[in-house]
N, C-alpha and C positions, 0 to 999 in steps of 0.2 A: 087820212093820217091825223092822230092827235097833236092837239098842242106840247109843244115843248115842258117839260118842269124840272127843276133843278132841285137836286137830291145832293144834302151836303154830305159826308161820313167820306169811311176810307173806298176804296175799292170795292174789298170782299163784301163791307159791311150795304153797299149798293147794289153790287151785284144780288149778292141774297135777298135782298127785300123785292127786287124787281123781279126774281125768280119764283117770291112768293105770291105776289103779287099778280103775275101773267106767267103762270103755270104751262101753259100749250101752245105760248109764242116765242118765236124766235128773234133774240133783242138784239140791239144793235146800242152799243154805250159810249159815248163822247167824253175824255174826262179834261176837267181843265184845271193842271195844279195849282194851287196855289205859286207866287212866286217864289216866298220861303219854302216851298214844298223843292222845287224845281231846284235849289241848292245844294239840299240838304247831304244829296246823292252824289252830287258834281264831284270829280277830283278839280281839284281847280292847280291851275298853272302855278310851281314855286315859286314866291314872293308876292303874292295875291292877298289882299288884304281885305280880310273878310268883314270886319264891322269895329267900331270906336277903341274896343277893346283888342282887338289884336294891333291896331293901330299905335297904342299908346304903349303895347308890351314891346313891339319892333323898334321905338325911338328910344323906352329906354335902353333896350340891350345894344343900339348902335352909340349912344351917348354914356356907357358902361364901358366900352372901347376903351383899348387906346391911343392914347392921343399922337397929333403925329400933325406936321405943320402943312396948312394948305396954300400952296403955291399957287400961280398965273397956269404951271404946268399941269400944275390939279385939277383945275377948273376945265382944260383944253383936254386933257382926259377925261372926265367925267363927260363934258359935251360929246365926246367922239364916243364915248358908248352907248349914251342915249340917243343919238345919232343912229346906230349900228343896230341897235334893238328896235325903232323904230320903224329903219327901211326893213329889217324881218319881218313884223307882224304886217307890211303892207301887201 
């Protein structure tokens, strides 16, 4: 068996070439996405913060809000929901 080589392009664009390339064999193809590839598709979970930019749009539209006073009791809700979403994802 030959050595290994790494063929960058899309899919198609590898498949074709390896098709052209070894015409009368039957191939076997490994591909490994990139990680930005690996995203691109994802649906990701609601409130999922994808990169600096969506970061800075979520704080101003939460600090666009309005306003409304944070109590001892606000805090002890907040913690009981983080709390609550945490023991979910475990």
């Amino acid at each position: 068996m030959g050595e290994a080589q790494i063929i960058e392009g899309t899919t198609e664009e590898i498949m074709a070439r390896l098709r052209d390339a070894y015409p009368e064999q039957n191939l076997r193809v490994t591909v490994e996405p990139q990680e930005e590839d690996l995203l691109q598709g994802m649906l990701l979970p609601p409130g999922t913060i994808r990169d600096e930019a969506h970061l800075i749009a979520l704080l101003k539209e939460g600090l666009s809000g309005a306003r409304h006073a944070v109590t001892d009791e606000t805090w002890k809700q907040r913690k009981a929901e983080v709390r609550r979403r945490a023991g979910a994802l475990a």
